[in-house]
PDB file of N, H, CA, C and O in Angstrom:
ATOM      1  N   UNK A   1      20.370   7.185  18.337  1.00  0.00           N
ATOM      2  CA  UNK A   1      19.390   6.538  19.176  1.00  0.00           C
ATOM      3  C   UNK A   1      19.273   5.084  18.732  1.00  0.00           C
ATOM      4  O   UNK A   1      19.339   4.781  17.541  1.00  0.00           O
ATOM      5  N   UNK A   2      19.076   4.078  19.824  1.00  0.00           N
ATOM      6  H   UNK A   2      19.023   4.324  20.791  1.00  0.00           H
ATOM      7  CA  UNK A   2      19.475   2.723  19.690  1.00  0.00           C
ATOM      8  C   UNK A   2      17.551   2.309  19.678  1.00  0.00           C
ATOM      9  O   UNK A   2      16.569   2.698  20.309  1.00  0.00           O
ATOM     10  N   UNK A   3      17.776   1.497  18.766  1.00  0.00           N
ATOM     11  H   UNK A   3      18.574   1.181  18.253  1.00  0.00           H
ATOM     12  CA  UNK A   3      16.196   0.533  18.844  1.00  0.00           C
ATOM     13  C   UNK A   3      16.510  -0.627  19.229  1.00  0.00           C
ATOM     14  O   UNK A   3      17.337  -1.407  18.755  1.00  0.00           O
ATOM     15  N   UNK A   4      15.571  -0.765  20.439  1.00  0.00           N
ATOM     16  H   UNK A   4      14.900  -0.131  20.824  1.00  0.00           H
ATOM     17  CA  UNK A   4      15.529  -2.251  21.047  1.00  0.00           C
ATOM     18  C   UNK A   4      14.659  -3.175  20.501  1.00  0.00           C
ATOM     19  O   UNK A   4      13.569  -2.611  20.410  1.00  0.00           O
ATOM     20  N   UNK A   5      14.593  -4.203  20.129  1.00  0.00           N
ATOM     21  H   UNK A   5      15.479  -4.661  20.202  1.00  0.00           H
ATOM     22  CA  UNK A   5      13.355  -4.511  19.391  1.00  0.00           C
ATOM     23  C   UNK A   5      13.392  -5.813  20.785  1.00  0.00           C
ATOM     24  O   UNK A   5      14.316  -6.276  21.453  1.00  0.00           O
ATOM     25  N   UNK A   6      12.140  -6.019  20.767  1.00  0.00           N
ATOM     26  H   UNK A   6      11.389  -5.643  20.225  1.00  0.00           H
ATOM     27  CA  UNK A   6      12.004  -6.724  22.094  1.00  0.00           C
ATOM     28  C   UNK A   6      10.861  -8.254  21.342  1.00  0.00           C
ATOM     29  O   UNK A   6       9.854  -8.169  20.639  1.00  0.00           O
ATOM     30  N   UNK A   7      11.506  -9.372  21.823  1.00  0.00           N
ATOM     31  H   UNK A   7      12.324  -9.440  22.394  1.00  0.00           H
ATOM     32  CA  UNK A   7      10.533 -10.820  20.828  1.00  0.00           C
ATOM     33  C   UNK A   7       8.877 -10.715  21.101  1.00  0.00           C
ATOM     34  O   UNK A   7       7.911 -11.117  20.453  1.00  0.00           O
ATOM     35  N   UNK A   8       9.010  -9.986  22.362  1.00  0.00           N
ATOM     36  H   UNK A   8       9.795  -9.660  22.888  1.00  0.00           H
ATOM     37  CA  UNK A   8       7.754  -9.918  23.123  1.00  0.00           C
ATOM     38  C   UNK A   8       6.577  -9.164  22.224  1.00  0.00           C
ATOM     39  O   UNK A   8       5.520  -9.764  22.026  1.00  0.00           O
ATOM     40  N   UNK A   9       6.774  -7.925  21.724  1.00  0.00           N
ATOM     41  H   UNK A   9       7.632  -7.438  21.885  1.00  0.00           H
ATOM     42  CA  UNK A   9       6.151  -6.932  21.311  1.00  0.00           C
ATOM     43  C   UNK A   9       6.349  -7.243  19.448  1.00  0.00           C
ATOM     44  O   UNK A   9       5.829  -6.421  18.693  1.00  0.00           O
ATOM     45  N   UNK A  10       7.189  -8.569  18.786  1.00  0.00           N
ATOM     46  H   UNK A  10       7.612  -9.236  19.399  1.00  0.00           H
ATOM     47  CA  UNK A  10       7.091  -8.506  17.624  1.00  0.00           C
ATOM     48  C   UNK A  10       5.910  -9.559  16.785  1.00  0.00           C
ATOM     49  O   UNK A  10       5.762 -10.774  16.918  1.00  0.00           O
ATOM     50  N   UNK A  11       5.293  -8.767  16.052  1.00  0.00           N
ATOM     51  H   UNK A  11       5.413  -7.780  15.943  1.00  0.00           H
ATOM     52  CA  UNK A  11       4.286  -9.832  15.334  1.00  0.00           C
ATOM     53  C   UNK A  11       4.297 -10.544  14.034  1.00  0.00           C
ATOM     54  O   UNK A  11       4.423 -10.022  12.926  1.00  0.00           O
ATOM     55  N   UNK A  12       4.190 -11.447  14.231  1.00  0.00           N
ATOM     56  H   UNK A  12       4.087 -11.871  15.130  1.00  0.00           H
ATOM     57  CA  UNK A  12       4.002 -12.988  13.336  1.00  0.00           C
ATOM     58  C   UNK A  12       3.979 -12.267  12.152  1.00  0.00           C
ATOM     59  O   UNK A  12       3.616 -11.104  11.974  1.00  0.00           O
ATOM     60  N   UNK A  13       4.550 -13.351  11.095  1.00  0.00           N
ATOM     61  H   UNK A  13       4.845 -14.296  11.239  1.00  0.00           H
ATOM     62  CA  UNK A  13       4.301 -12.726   9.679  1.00  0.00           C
ATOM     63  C   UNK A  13       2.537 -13.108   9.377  1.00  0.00           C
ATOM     64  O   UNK A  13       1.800 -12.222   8.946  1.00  0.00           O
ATOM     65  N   UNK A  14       2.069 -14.362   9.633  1.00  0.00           N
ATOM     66  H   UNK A  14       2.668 -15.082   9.983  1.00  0.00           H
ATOM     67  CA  UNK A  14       0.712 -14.391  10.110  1.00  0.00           C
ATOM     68  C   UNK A  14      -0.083 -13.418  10.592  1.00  0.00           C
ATOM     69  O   UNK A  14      -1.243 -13.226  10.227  1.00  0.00           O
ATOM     70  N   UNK A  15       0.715 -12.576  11.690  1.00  0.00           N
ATOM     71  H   UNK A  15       1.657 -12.732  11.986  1.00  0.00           H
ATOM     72  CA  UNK A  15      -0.638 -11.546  12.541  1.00  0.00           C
ATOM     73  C   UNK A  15      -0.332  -9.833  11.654  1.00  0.00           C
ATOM     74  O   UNK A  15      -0.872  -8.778  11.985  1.00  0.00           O
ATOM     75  N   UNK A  16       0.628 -10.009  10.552  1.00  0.00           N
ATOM     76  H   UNK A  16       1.067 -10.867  10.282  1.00  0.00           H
ATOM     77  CA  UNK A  16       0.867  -9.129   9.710  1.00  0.00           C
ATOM     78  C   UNK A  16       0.207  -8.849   8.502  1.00  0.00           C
ATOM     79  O   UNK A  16      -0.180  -7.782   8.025  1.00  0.00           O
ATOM     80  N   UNK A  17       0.138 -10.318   7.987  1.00  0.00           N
ATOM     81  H   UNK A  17       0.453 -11.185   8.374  1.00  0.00           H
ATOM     82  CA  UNK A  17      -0.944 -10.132   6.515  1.00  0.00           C
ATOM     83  C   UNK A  17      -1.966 -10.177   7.077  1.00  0.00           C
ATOM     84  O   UNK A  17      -2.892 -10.067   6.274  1.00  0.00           O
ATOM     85  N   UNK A  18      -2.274 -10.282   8.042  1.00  0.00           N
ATOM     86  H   UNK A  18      -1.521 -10.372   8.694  1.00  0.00           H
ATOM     87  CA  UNK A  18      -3.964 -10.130   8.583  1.00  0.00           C
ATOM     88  C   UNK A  18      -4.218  -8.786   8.903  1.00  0.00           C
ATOM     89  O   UNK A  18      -5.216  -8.435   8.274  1.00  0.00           O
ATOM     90  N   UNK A  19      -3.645  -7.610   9.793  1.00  0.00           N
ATOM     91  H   UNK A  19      -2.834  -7.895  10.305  1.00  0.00           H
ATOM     92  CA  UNK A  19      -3.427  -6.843   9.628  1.00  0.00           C
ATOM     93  C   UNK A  19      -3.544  -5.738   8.255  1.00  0.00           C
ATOM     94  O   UNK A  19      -4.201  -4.712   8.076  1.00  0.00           O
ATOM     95  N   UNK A  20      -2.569  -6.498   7.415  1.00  0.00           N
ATOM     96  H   UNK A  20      -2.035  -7.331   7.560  1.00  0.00           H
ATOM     97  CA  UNK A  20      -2.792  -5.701   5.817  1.00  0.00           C
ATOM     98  C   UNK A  20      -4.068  -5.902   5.307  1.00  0.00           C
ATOM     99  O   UNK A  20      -4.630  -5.004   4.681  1.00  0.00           O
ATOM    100  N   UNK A  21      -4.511  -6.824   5.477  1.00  0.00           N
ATOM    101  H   UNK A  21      -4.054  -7.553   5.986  1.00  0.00           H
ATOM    102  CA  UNK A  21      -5.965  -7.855   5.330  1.00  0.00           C
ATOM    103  C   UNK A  21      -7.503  -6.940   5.823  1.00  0.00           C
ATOM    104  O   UNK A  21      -8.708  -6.836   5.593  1.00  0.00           O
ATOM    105  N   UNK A  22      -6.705  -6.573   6.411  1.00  0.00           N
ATOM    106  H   UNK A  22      -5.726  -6.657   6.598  1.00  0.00           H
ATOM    107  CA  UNK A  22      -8.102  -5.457   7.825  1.00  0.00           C
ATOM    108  C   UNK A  22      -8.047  -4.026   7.132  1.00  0.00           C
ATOM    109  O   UNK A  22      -8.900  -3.304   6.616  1.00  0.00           O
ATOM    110  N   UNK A  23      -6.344  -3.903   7.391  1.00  0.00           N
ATOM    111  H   UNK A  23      -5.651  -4.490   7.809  1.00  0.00           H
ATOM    112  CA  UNK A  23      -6.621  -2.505   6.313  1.00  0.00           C
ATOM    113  C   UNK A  23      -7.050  -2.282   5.230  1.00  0.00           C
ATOM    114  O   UNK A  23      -7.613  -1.202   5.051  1.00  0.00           O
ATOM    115  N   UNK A  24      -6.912  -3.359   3.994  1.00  0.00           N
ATOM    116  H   UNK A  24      -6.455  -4.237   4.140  1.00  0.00           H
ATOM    117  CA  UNK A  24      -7.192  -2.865   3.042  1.00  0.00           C
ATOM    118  C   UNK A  24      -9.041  -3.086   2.861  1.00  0.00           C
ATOM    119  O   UNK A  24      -9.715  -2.587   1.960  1.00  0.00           O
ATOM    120  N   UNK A  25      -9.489  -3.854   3.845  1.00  0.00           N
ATOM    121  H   UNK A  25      -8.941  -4.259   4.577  1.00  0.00           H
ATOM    122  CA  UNK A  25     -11.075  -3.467   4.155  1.00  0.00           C
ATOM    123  C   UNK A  25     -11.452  -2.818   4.454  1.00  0.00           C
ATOM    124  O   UNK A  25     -12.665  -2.817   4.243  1.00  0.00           O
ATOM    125  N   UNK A  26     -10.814  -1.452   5.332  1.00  0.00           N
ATOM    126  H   UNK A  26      -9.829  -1.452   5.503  1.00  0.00           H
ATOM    127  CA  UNK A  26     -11.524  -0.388   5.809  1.00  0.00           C
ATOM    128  C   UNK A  26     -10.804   0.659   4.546  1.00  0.00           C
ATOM    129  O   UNK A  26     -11.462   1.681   4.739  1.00  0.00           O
ATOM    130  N   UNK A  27     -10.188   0.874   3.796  1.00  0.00           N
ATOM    131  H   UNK A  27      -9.652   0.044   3.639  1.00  0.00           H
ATOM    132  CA  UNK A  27      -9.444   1.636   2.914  1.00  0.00           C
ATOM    133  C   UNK A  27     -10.550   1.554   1.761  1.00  0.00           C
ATOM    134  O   UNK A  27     -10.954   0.650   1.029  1.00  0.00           O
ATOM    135  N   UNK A  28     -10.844   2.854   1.924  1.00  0.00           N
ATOM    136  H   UNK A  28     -10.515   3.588   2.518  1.00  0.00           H
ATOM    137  CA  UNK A  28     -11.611   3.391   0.274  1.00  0.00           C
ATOM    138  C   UNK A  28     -11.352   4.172  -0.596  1.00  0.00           C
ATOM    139  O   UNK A  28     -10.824   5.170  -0.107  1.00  0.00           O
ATOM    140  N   UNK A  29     -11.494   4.250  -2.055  1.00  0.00           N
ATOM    141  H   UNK A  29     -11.923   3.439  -2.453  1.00  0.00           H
ATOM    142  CA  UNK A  29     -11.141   5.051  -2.880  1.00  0.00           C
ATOM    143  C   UNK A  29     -11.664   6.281  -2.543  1.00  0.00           C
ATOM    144  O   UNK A  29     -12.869   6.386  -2.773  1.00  0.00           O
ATOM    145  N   UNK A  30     -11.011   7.426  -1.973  1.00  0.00           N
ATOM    146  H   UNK A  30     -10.033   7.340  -1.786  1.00  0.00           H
ATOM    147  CA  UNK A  30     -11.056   9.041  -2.001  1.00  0.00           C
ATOM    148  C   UNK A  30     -11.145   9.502  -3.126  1.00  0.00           C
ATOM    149  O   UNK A  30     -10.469   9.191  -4.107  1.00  0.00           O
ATOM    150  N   UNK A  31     -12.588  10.827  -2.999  1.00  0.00           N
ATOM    151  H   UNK A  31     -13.136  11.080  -2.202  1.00  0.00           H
ATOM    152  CA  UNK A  31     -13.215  11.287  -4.004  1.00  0.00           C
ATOM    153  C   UNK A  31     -13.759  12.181  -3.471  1.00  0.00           C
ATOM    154  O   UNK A  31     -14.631  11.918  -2.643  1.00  0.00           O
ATOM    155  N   UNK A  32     -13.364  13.784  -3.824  1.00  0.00           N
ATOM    156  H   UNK A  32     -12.655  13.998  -4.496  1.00  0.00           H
ATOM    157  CA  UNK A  32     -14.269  14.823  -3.210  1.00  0.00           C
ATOM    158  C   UNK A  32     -15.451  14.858  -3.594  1.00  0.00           C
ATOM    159  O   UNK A  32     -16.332  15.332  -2.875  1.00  0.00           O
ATOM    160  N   UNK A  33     -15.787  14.166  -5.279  1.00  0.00           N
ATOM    161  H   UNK A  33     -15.072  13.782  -5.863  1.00  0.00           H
ATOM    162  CA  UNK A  33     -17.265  14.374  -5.235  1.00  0.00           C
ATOM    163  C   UNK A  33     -18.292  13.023  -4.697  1.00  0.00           C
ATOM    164  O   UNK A  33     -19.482  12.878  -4.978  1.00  0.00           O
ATOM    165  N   UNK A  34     -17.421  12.099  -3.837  1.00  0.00           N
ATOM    166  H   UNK A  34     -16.455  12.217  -3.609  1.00  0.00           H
ATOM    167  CA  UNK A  34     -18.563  11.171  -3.359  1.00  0.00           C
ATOM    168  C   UNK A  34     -19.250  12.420  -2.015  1.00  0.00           C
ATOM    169  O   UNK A  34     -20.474  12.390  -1.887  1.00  0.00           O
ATOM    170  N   UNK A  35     -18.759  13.051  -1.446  1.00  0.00           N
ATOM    171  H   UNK A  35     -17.765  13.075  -1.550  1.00  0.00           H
ATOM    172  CA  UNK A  35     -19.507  14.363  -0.319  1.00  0.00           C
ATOM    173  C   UNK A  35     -19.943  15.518  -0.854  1.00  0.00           C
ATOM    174  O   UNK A  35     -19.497  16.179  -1.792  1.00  0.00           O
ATOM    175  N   UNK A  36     -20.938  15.695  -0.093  1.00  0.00           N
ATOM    176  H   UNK A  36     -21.300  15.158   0.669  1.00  0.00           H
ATOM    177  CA  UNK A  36     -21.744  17.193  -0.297  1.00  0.00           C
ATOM    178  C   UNK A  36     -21.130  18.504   0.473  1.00  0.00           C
ATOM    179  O   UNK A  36     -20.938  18.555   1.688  1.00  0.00           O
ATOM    180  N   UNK A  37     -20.832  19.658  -0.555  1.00  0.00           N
ATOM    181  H   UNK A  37     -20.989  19.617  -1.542  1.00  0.00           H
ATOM    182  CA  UNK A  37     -20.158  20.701   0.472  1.00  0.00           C
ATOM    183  C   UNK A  37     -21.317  20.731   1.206  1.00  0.00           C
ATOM    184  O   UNK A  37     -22.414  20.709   0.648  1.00  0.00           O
ATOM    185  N   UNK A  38     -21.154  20.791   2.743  1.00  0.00           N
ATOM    186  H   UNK A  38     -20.262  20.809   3.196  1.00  0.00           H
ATOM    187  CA  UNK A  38     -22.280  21.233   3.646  1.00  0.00           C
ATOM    188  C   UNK A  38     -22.058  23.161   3.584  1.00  0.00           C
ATOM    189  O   UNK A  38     -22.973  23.694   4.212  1.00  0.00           O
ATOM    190  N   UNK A  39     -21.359  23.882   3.154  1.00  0.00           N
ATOM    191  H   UNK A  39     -20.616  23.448   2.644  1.00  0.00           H
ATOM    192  CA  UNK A  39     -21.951  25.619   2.558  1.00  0.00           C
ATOM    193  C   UNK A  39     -22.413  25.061   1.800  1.00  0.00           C
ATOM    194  O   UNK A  39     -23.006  24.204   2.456  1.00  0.00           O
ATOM    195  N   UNK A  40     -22.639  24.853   0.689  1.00  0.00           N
ATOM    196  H   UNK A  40     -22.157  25.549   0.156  1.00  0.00           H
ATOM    197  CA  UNK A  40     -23.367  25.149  -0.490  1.00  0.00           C
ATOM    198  C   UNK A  40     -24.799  24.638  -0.174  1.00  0.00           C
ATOM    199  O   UNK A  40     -25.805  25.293  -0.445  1.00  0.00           O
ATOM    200  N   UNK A  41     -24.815  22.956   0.643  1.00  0.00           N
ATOM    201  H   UNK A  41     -23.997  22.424   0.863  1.00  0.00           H
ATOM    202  CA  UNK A  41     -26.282  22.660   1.105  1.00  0.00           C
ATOM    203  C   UNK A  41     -27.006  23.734   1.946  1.00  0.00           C
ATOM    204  O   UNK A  41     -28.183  24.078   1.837  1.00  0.00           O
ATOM    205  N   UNK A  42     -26.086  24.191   2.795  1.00  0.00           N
ATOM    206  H   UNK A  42     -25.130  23.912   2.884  1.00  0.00           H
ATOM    207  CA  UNK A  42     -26.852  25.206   3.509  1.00  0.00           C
ATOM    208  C   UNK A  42     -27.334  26.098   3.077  1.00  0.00           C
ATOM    209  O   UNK A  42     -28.351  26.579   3.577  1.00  0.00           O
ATOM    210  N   UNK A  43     -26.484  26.812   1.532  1.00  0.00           N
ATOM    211  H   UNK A  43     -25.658  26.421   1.125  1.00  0.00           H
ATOM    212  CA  UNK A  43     -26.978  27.866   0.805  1.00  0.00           C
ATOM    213  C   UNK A  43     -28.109  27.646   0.138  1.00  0.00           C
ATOM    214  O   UNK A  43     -29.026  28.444  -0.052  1.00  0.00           O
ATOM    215  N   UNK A  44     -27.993  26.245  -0.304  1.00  0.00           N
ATOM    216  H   UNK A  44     -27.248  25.596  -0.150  1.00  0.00           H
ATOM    217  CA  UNK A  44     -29.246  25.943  -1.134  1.00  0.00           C
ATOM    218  C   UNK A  44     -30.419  25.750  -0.128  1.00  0.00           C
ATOM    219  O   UNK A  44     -31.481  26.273  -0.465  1.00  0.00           O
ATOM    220  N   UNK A  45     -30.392  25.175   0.888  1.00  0.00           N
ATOM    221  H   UNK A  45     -29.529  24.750   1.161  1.00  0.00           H
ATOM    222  CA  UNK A  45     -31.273  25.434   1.744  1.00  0.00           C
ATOM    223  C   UNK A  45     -31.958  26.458   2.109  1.00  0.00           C
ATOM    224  O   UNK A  45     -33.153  26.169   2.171  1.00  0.00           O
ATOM    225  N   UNK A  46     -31.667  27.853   2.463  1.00  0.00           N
ATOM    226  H   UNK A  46     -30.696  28.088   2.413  1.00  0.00           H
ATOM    227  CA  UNK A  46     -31.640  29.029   2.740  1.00  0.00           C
ATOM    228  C   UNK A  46     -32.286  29.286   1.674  1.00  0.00           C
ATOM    229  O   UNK A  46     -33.469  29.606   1.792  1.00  0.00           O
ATOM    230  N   UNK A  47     -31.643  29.211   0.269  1.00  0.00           N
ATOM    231  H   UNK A  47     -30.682  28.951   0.173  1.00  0.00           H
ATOM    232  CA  UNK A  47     -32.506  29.878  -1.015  1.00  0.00           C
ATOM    233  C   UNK A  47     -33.936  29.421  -0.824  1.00  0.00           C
ATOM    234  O   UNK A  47     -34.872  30.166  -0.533  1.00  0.00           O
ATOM    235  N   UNK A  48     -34.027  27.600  -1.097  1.00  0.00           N
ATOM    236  H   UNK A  48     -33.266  26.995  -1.333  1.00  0.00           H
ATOM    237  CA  UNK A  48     -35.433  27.129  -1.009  1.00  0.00           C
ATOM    238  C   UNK A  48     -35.948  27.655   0.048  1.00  0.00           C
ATOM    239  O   UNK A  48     -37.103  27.981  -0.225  1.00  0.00           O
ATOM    240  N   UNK A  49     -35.721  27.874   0.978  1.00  0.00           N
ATOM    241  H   UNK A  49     -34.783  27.610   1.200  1.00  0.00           H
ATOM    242  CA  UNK A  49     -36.567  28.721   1.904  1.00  0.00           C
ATOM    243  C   UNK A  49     -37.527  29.946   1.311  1.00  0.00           C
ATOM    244  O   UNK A  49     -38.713  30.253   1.185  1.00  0.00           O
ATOM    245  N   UNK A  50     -36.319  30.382   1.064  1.00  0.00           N
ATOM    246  H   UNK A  50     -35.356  30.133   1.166  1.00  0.00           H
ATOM    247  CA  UNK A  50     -37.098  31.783   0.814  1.00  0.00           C
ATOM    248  C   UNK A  50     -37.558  31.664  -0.158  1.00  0.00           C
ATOM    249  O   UNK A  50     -38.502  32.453  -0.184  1.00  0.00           O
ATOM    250  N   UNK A  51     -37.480  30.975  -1.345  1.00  0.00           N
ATOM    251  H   UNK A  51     -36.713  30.334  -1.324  1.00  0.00           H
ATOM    252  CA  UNK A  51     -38.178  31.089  -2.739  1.00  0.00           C
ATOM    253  C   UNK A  51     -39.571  30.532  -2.044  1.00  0.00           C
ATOM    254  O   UNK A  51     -40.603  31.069  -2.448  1.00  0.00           O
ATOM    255  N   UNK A  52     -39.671  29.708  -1.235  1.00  0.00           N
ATOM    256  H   UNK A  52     -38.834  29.272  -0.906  1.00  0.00           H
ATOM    257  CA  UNK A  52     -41.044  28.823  -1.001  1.00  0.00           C
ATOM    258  C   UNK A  52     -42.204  29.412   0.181  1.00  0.00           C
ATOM    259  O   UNK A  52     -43.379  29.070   0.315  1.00  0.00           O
ATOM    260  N   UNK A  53     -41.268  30.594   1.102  1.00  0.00           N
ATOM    261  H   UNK A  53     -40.313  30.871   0.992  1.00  0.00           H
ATOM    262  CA  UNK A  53     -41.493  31.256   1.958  1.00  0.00           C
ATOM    263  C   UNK A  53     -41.835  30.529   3.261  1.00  0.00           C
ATOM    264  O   UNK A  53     -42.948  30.596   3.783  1.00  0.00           O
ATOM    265  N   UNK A  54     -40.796  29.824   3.758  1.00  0.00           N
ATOM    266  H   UNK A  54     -39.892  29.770   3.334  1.00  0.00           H
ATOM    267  CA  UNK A  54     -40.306  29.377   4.734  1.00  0.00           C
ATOM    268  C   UNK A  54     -40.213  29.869   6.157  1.00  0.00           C
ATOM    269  O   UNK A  54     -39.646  30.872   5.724  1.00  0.00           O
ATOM    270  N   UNK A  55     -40.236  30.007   6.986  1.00  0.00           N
ATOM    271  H   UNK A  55     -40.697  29.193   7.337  1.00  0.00           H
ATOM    272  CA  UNK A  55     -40.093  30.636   8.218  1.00  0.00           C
ATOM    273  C   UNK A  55     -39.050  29.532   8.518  1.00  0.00           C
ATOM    274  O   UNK A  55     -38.073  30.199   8.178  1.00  0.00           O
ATOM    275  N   UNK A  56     -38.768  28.905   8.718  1.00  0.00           N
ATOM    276  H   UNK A  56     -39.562  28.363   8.994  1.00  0.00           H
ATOM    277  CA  UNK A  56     -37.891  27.743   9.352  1.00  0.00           C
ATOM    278  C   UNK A  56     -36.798  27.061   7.993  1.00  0.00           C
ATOM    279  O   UNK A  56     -37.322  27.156   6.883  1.00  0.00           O
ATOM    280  N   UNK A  57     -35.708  26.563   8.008  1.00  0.00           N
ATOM    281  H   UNK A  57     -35.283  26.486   8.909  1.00  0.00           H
ATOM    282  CA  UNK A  57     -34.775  26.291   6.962  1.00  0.00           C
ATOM    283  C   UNK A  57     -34.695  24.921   7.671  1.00  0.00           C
ATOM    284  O   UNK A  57     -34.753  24.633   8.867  1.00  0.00           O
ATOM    285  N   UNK A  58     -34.515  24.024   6.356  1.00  0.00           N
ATOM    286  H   UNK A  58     -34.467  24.257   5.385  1.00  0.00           H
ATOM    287  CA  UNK A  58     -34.654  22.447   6.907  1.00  0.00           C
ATOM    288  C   UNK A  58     -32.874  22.144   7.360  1.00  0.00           C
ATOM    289  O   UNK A  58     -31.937  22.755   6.847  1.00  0.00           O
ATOM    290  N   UNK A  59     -32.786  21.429   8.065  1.00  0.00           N
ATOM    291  H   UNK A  59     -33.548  20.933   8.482  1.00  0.00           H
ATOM    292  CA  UNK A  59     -31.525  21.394   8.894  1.00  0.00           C
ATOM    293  C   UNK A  59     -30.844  19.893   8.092  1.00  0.00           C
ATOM    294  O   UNK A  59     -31.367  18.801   7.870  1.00  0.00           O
ATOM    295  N   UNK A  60     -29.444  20.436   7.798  1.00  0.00           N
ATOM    296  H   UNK A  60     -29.019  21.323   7.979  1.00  0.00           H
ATOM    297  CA  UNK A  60     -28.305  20.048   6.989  1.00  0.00           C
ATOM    298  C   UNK A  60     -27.271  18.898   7.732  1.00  0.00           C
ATOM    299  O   UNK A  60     -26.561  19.187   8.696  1.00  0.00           O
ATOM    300  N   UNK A  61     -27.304  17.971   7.302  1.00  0.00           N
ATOM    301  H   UNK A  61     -27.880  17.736   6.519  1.00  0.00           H
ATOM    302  CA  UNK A  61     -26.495  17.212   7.649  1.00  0.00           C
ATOM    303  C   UNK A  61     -25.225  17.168   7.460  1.00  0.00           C
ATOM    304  O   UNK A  61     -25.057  16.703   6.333  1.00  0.00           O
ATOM    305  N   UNK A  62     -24.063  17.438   8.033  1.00  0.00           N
ATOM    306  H   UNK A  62     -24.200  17.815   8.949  1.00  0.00           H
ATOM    307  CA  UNK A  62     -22.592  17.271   7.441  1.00  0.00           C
ATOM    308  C   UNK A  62     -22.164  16.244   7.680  1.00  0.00           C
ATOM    309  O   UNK A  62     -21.981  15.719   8.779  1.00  0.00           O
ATOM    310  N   UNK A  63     -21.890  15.722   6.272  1.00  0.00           N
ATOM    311  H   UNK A  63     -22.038  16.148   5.379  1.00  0.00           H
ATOM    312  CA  UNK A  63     -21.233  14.023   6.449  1.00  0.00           C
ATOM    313  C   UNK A  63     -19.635  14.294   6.307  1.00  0.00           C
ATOM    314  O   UNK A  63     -18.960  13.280   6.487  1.00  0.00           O
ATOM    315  N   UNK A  64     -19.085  15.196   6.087  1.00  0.00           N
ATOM    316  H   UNK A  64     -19.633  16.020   5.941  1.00  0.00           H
ATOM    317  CA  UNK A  64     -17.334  15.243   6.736  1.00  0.00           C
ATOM    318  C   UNK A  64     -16.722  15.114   7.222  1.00  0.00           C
ATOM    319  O   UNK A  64     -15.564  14.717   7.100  1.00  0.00           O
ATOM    320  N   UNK A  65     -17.555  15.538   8.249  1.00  0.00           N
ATOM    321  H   UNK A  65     -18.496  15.861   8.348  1.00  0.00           H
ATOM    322  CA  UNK A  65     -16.753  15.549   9.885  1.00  0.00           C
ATOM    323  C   UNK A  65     -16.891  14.481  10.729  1.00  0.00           C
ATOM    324  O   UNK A  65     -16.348  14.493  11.834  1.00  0.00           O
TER     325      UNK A  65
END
């Protein structure tokens, strides 16, 4: 299979390090413990419930998804 590279669609070494420039601003160091398992919050939720005698369980945010 043949690649056409077309002048039209190629970008500047300029509009390239800017590019790398953007990415490496949105790029963060990955770390499972910067997040909360949302099971385990929920479990712990559920427990404090009932230890405190709850009718209602306070509602869990999942920051993962």
């Amino acid at each position: 299979m043949d690649v056409i590279y077309d002048i039209r669609f190629t970008a500047s070494t300029d509009q390239v390090d800017k590019a790398k420039d953007m990415i490496k601003k949105l790029a963060f160091p990955f770390s499972p413990h910067l997040f909360e398992n949302p099971s385990l919050q929920k479990y712990y939720a559920n427990l404090e419930a009932m230890a405190l005698n709850k009718d209602d369980v306070e509602e869990i945010t999942d920051y993962t998804s």
